[in-house]
PDB file of the backbone (N, CA, C, O) and the ligand in Angstrom, with CONECT records:
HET     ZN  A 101       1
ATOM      1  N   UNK A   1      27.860   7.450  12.933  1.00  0.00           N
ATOM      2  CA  UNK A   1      27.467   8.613  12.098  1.00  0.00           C
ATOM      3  C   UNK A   1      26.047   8.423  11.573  1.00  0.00           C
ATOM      4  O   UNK A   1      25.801   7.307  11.116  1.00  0.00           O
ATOM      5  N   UNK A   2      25.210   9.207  11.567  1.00  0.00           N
ATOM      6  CA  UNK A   2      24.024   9.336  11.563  1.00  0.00           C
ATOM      7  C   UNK A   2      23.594   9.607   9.816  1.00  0.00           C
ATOM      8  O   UNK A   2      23.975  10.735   9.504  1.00  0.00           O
ATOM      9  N   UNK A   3      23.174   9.155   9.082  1.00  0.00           N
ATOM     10  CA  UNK A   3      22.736   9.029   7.634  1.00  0.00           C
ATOM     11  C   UNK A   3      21.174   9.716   7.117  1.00  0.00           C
ATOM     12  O   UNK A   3      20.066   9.299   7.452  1.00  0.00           O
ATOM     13  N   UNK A   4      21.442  10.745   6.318  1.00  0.00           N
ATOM     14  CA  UNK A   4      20.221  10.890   5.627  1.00  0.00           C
ATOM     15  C   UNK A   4      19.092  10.128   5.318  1.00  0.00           C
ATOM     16  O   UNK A   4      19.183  10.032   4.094  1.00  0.00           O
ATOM     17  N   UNK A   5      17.983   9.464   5.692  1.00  0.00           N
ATOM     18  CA  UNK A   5      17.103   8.866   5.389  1.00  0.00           C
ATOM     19  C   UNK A   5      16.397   8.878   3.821  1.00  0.00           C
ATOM     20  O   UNK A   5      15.639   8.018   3.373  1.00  0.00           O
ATOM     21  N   UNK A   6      16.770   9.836   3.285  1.00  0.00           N
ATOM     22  CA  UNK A   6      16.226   9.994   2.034  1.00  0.00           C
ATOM     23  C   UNK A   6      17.626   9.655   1.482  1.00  0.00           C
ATOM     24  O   UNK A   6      17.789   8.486   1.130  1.00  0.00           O
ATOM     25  N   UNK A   7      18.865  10.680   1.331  1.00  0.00           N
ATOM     26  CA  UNK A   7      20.125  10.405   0.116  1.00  0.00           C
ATOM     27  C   UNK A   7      21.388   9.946   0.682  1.00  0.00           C
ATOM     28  O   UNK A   7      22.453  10.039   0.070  1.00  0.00           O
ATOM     29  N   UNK A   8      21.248   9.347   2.092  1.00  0.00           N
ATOM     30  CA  UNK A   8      22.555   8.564   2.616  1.00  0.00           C
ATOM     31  C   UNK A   8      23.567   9.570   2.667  1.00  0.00           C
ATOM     32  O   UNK A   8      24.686   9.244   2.270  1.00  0.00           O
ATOM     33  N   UNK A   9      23.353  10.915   3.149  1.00  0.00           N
ATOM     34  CA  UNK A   9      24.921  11.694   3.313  1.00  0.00           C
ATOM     35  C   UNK A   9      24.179  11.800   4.364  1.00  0.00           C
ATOM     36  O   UNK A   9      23.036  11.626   4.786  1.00  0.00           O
ATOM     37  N   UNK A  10      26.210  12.473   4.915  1.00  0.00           N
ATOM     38  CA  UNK A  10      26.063  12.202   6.820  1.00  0.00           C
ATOM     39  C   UNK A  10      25.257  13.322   6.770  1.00  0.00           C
ATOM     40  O   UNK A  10      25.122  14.209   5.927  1.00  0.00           O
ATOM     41  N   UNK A  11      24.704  13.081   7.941  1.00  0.00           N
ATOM     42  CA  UNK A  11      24.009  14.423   8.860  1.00  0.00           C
ATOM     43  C   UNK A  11      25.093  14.910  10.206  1.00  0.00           C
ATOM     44  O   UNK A  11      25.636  14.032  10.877  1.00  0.00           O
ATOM     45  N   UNK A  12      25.298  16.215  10.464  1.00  0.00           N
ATOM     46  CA  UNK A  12      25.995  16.792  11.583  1.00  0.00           C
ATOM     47  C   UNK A  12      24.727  17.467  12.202  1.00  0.00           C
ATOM     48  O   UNK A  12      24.209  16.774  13.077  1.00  0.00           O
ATOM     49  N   UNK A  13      24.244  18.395  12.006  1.00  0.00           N
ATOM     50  CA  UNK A  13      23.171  18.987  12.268  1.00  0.00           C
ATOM     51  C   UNK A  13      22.206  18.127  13.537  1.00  0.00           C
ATOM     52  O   UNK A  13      21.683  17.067  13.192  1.00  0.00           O
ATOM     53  N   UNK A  14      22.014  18.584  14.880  1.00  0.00           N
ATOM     54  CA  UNK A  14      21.359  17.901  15.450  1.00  0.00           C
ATOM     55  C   UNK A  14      19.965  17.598  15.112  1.00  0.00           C
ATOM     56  O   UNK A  14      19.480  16.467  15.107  1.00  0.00           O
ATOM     57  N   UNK A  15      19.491  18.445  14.893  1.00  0.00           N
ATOM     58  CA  UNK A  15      18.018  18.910  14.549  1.00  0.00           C
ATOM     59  C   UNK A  15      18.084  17.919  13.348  1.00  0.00           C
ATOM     60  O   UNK A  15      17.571  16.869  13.735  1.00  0.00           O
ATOM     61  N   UNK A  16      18.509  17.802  12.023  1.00  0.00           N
ATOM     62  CA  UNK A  16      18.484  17.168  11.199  1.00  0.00           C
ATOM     63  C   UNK A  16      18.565  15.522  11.730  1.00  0.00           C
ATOM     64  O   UNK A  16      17.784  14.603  11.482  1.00  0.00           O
ATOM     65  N   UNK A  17      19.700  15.526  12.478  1.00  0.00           N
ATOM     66  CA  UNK A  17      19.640  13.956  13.189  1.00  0.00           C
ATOM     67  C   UNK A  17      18.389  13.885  13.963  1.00  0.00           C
ATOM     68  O   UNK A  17      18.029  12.709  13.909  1.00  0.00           O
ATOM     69  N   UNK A  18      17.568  14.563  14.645  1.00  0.00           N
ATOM     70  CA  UNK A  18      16.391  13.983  15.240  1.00  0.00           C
ATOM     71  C   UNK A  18      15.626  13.500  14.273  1.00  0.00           C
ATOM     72  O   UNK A  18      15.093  12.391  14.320  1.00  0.00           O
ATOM     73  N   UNK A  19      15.493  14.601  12.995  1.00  0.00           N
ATOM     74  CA  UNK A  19      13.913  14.111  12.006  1.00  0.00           C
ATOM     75  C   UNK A  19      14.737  13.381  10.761  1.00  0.00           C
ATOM     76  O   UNK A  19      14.154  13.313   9.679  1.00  0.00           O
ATOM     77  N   UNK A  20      15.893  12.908  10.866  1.00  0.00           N
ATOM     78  CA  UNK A  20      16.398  11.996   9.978  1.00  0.00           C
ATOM     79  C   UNK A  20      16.681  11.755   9.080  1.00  0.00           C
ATOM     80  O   UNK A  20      17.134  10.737   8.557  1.00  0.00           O
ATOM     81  N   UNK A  21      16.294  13.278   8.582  1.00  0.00           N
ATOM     82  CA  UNK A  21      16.893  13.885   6.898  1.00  0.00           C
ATOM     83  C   UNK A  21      17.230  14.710   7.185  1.00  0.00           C
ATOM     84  O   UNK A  21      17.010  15.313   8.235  1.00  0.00           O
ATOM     85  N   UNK A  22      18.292  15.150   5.747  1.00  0.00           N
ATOM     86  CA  UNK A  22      18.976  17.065   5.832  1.00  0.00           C
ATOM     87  C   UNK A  22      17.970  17.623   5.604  1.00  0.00           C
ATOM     88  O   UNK A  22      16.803  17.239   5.678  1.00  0.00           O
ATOM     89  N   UNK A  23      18.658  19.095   5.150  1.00  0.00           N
ATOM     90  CA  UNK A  23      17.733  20.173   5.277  1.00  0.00           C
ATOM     91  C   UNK A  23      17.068  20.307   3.884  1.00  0.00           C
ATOM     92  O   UNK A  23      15.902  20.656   3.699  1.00  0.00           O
ATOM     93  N   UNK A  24      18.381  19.834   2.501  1.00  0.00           N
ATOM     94  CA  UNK A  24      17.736  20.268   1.298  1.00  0.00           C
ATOM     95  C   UNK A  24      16.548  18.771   1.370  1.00  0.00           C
ATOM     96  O   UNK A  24      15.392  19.189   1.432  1.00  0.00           O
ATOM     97  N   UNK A  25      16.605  17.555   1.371  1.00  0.00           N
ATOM     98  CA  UNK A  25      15.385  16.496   2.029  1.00  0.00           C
ATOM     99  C   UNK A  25      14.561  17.153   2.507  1.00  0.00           C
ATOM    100  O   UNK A  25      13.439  16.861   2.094  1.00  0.00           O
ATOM    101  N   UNK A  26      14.586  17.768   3.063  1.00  0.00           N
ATOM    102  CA  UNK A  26      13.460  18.042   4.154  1.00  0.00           C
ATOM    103  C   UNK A  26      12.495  18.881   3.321  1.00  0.00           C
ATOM    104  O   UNK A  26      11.286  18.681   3.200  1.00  0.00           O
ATOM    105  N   UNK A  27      13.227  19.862   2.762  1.00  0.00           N
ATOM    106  CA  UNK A  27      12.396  20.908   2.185  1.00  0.00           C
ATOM    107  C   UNK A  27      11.790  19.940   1.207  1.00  0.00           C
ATOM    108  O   UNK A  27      10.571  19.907   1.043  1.00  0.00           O
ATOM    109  N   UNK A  28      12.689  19.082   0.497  1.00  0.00           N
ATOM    110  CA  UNK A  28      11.744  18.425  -0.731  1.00  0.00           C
ATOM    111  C   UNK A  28      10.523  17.395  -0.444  1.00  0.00           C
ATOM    112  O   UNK A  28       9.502  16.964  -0.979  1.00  0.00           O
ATOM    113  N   UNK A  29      10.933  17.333   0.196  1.00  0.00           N
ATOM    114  CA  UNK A  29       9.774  15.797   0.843  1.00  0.00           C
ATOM    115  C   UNK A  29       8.682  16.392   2.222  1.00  0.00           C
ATOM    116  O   UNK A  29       7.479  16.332   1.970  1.00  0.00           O
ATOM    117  N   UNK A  30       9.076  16.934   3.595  1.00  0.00           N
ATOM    118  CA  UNK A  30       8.175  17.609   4.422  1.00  0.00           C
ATOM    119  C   UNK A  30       7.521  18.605   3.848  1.00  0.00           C
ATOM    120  O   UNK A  30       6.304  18.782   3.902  1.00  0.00           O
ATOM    121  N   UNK A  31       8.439  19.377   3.201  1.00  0.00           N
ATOM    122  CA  UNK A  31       8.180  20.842   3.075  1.00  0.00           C
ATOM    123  C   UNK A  31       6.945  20.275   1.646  1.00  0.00           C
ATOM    124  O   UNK A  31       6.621  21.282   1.016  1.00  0.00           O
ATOM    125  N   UNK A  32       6.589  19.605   1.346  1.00  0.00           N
ATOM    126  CA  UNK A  32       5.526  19.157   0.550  1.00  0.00           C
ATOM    127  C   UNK A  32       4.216  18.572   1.512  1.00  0.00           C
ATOM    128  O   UNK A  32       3.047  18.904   1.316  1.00  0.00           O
ATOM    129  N   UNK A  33       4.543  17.893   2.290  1.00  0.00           N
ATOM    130  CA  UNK A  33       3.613  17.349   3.133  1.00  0.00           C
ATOM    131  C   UNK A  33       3.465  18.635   4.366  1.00  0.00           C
ATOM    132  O   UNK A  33       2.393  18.501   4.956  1.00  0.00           O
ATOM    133  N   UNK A  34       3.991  19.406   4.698  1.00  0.00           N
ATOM    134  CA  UNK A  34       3.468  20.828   5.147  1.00  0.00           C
ATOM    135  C   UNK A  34       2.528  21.448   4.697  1.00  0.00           C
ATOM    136  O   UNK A  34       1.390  21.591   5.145  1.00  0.00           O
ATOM    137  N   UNK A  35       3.101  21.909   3.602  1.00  0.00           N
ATOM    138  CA  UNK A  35       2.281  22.527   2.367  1.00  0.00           C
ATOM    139  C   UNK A  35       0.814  22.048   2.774  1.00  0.00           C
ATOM    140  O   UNK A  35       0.000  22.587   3.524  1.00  0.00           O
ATOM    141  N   UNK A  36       0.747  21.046   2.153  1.00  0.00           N
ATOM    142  CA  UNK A  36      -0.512  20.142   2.124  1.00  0.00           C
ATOM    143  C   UNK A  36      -1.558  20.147   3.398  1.00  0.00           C
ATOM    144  O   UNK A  36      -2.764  20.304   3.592  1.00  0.00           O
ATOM    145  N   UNK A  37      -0.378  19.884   4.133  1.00  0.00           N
ATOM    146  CA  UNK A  37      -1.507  19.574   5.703  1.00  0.00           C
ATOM    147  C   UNK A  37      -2.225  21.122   6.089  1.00  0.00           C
ATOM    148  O   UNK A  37      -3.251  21.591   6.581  1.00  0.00           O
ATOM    149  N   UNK A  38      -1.162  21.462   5.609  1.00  0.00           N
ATOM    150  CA  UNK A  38      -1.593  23.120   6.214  1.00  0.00           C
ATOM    151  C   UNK A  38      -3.051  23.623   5.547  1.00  0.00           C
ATOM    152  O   UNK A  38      -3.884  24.348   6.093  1.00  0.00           O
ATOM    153  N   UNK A  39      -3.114  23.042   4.245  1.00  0.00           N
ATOM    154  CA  UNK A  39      -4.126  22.586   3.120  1.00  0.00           C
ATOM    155  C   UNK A  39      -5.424  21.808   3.782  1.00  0.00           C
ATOM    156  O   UNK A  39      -6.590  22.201   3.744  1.00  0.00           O
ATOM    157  N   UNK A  40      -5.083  20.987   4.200  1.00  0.00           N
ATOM    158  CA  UNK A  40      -6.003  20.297   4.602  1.00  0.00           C
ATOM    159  C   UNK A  40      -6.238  20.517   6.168  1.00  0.00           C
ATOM    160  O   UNK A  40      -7.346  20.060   6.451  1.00  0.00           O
ATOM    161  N   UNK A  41      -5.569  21.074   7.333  1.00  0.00           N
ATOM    162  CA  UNK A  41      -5.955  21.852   8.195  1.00  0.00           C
ATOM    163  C   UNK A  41      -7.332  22.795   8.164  1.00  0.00           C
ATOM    164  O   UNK A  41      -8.427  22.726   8.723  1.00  0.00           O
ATOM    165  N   UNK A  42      -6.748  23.647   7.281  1.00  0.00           N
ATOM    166  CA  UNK A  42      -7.898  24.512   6.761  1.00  0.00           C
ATOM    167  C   UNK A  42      -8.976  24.465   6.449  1.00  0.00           C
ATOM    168  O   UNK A  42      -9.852  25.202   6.903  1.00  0.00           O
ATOM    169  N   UNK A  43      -9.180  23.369   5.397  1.00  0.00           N
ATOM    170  CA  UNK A  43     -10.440  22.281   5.102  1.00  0.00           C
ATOM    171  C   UNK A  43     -11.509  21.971   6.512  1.00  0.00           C
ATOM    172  O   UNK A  43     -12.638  22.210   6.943  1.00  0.00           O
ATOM    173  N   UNK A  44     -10.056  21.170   6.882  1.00  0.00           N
ATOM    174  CA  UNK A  44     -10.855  20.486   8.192  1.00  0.00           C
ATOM    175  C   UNK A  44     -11.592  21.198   9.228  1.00  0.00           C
ATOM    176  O   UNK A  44     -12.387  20.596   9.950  1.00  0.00           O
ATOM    177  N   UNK A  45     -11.293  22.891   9.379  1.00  0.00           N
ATOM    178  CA  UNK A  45     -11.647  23.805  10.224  1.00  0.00           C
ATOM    179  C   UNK A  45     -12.928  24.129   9.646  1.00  0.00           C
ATOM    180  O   UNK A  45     -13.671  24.838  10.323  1.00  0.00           O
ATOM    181  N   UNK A  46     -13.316  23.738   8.522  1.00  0.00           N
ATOM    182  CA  UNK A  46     -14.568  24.220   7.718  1.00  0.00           C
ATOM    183  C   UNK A  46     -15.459  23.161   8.070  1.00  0.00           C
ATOM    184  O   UNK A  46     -16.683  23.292   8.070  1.00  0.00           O
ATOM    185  N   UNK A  47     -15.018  22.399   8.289  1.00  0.00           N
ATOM    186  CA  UNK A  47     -15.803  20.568   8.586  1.00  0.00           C
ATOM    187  C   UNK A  47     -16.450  20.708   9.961  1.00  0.00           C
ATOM    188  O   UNK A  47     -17.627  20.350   9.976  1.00  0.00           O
ATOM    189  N   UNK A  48     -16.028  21.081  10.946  1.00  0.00           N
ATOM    190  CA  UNK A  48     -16.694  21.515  12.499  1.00  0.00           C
ATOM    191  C   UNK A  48     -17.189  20.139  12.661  1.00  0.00           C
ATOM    192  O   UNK A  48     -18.254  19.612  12.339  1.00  0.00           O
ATOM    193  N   UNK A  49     -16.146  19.703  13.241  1.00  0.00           N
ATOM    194  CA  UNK A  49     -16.109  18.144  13.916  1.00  0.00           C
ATOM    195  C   UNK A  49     -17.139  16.865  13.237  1.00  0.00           C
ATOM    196  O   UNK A  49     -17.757  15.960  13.797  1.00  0.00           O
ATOM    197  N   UNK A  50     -16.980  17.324  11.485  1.00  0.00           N
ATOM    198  CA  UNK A  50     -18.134  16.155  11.294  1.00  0.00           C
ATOM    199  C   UNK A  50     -17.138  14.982  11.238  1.00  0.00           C
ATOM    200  O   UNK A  50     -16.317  15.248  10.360  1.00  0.00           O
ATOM    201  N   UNK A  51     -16.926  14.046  11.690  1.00  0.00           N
ATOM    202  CA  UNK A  51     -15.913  13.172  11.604  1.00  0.00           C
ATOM    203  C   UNK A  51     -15.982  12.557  10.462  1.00  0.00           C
ATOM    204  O   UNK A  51     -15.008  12.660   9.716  1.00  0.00           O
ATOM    205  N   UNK A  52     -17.306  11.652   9.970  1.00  0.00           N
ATOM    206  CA  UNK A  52     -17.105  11.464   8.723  1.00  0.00           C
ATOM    207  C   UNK A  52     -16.226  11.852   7.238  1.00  0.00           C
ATOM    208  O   UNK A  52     -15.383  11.336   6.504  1.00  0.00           O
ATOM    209  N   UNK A  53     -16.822  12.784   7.317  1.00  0.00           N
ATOM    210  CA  UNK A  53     -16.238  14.043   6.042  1.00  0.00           C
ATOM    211  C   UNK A  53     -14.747  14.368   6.732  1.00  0.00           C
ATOM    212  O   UNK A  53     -13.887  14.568   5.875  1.00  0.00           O
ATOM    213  N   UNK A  54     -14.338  14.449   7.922  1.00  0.00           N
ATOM    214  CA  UNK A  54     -12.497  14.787   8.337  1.00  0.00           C
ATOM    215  C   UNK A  54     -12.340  13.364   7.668  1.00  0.00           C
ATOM    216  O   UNK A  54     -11.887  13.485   6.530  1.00  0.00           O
ATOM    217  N   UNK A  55     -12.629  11.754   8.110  1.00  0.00           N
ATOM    218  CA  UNK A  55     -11.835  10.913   7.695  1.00  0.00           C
ATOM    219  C   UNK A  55     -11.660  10.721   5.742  1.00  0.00           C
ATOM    220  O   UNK A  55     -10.711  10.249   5.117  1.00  0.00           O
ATOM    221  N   UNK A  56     -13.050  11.328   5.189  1.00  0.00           N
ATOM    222  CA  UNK A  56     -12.760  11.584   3.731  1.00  0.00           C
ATOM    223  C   UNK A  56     -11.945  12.596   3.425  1.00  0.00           C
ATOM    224  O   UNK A  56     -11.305  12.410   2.390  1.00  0.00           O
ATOM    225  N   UNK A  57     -11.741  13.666   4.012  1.00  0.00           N
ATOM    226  CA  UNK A  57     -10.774  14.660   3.490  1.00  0.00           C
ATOM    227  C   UNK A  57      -9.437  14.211   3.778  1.00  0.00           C
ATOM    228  O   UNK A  57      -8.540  14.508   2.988  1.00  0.00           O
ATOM    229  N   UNK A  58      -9.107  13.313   5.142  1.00  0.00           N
ATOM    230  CA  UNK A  58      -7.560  12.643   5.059  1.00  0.00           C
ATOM    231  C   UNK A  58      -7.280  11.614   4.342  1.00  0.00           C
ATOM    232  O   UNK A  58      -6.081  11.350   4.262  1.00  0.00           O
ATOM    233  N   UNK A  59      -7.861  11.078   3.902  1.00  0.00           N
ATOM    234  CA  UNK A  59      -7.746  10.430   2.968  1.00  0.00           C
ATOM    235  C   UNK A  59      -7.727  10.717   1.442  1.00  0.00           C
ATOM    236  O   UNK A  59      -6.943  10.031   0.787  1.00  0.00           O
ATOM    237  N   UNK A  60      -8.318  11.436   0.927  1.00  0.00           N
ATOM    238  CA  UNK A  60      -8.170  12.439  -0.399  1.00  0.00           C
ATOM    239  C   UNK A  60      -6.707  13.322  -0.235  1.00  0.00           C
ATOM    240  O   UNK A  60      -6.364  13.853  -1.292  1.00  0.00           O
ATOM    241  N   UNK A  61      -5.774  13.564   0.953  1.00  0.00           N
ATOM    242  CA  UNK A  61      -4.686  14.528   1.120  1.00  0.00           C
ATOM    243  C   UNK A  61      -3.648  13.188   1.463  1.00  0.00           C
ATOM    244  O   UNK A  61      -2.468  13.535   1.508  1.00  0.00           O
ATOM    245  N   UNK A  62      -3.830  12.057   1.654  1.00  0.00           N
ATOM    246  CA  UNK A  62      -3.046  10.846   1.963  1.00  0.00           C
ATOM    247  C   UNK A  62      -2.724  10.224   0.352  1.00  0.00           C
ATOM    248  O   UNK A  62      -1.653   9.654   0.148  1.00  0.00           O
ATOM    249  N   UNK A  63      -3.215  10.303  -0.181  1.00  0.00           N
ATOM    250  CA  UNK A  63      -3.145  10.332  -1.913  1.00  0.00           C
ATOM    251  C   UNK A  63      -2.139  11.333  -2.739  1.00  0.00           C
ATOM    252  O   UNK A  63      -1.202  11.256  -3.534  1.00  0.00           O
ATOM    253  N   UNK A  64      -2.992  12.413  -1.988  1.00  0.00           N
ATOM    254  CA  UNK A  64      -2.263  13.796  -2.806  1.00  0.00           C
ATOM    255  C   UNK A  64      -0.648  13.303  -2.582  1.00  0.00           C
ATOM    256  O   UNK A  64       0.232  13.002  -3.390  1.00  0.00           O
ATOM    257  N   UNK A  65      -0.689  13.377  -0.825  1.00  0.00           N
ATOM    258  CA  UNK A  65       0.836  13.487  -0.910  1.00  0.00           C
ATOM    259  C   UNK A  65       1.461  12.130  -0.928  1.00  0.00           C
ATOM    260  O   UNK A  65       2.692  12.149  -0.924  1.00  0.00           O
ATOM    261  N   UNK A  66       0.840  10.860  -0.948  1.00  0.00           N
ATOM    262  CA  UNK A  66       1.548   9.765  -1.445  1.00  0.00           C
ATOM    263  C   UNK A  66       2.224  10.257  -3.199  1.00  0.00           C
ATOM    264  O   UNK A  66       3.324   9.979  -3.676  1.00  0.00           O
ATOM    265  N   UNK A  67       1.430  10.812  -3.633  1.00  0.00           N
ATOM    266  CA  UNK A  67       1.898  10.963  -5.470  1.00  0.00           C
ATOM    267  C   UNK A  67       3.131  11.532  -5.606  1.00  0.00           C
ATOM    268  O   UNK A  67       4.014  11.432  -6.457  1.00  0.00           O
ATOM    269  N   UNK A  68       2.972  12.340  -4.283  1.00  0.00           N
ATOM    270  CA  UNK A  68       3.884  13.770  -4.484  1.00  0.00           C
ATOM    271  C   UNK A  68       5.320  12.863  -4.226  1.00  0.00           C
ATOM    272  O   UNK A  68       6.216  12.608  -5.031  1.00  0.00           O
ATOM    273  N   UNK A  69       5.156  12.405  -2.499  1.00  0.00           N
ATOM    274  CA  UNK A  69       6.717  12.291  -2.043  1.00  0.00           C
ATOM    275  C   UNK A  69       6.762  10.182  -1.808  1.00  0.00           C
ATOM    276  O   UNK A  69       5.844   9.475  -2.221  1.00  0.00           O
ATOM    277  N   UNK A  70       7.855   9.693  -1.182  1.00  0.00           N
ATOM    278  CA  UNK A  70       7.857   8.751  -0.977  1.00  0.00           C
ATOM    279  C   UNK A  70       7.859   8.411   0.518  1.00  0.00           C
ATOM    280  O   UNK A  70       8.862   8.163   1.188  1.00  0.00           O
ATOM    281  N   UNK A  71       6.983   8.428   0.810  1.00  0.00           N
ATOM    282  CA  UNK A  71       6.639   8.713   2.656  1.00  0.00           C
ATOM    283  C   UNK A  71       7.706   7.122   3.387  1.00  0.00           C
ATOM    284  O   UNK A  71       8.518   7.069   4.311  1.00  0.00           O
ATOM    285  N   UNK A  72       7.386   6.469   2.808  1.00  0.00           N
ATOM    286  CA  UNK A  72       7.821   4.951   3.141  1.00  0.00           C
ATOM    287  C   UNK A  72       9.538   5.419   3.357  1.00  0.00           C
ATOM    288  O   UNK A  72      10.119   4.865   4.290  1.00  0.00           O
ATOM    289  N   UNK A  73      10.303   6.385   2.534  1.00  0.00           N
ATOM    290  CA  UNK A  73      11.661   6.233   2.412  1.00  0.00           C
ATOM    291  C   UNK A  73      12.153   7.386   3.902  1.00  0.00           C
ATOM    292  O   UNK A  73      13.271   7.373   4.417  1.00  0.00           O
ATOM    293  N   UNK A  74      11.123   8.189   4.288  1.00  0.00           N
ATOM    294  CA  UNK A  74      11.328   8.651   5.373  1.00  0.00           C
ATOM    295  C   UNK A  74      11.075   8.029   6.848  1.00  0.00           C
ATOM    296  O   UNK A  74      11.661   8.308   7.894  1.00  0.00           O
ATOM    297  N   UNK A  75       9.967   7.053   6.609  1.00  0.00           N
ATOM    298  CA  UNK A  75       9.631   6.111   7.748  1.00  0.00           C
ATOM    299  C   UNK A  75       8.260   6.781   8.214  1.00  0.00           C
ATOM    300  O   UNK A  75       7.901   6.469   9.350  1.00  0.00           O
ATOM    301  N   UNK A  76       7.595   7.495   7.632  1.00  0.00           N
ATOM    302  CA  UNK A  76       6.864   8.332   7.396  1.00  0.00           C
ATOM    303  C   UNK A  76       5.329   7.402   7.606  1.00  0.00           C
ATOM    304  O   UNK A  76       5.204   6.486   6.793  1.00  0.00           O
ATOM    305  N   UNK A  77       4.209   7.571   8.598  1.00  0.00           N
ATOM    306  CA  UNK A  77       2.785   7.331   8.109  1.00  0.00           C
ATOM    307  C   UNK A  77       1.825   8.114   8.187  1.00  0.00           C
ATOM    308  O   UNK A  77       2.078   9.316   8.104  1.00  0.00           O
ATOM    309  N   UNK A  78       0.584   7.722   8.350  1.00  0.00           N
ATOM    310  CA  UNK A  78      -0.545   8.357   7.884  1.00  0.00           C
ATOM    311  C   UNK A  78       0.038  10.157   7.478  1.00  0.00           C
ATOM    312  O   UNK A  78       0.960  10.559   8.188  1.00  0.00           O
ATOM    313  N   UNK A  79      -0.378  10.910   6.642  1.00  0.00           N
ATOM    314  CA  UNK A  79      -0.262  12.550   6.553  1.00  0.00           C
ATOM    315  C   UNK A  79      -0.311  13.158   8.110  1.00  0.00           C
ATOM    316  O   UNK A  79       0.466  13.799   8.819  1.00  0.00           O
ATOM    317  N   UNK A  80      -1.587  12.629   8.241  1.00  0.00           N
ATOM    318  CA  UNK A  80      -2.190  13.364   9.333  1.00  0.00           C
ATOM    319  C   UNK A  80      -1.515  13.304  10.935  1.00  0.00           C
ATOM    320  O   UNK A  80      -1.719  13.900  11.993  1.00  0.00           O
ATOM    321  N   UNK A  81      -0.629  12.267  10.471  1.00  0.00           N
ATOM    322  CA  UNK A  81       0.303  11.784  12.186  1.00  0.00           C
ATOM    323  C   UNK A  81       1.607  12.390  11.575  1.00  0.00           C
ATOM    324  O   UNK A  81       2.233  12.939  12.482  1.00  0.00           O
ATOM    325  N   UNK A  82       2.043  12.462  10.762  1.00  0.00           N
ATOM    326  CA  UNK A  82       3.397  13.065  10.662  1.00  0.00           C
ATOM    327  C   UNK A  82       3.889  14.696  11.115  1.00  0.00           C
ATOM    328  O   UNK A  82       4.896  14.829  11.810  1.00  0.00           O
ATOM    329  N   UNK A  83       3.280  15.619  10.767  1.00  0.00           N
ATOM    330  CA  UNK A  83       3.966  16.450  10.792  1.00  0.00           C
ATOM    331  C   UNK A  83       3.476  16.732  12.489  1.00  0.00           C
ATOM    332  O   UNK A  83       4.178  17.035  13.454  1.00  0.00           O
ATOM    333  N   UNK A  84       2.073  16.510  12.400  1.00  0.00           N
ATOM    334  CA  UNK A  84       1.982  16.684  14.240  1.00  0.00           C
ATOM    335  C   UNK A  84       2.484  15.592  14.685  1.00  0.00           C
ATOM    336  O   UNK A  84       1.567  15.071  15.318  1.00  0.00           O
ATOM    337  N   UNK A  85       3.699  14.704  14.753  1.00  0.00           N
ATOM    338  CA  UNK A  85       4.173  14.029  15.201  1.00  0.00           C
ATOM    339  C   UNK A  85       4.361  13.166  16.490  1.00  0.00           C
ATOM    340  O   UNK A  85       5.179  12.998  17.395  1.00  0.00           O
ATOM    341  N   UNK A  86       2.690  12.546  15.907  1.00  0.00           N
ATOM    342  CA  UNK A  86       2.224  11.538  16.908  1.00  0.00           C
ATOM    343  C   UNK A  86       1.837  10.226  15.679  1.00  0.00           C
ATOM    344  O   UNK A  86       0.819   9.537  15.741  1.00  0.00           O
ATOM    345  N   UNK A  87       2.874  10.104  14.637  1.00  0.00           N
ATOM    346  CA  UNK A  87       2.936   8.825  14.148  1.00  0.00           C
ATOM    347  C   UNK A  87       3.868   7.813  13.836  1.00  0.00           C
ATOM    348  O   UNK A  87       3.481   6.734  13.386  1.00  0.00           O
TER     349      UNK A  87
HETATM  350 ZN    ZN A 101      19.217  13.862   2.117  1.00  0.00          ZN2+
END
């Protein structure tokens, strides 16, 4: 049986078993780091490939949402690799 990553109740839900939390988790913890990226997406589209200034703005939004959620309890790294999920 497959366990919530954030509050240890089962998961049935496949979709929930792939990303390893339920749904009310999800909303509290992704659905914050969404928010955000989507935040800092936006930013970054204003930046026009200065790389410098992208690696200061992920890092100023790697803060934000460290305060916010507990990334470590999802298995969670960098902001910027999670939700496009290549981290
Ligand atoms: Zn949960």
């Amino acid at each position: 049986m497959y366990k919530c990553r954030n509050c240890g109740r089962n998961l049935t839900d496949p979709e929930s078993v792939r990303i390893g939390v339920g749904p009310v988790c999800y909303t509290k913890t992704y659905g914050v780091v969404e928010k955000l990226t989507a935040e800092m997406d936006a930013e970054e589209a204003e930046l026009k490939h200065d790389n410098h200034a992208i690696r200061e703005l992920h890092k100023r939004y790697q803060n934000k949402v460290d305060a916010a959620v507990d990334l470590t309890k999802l298995g969670g790294g960098p902001v910027c690799c999670i939700v496009r999920g290549h981290g």
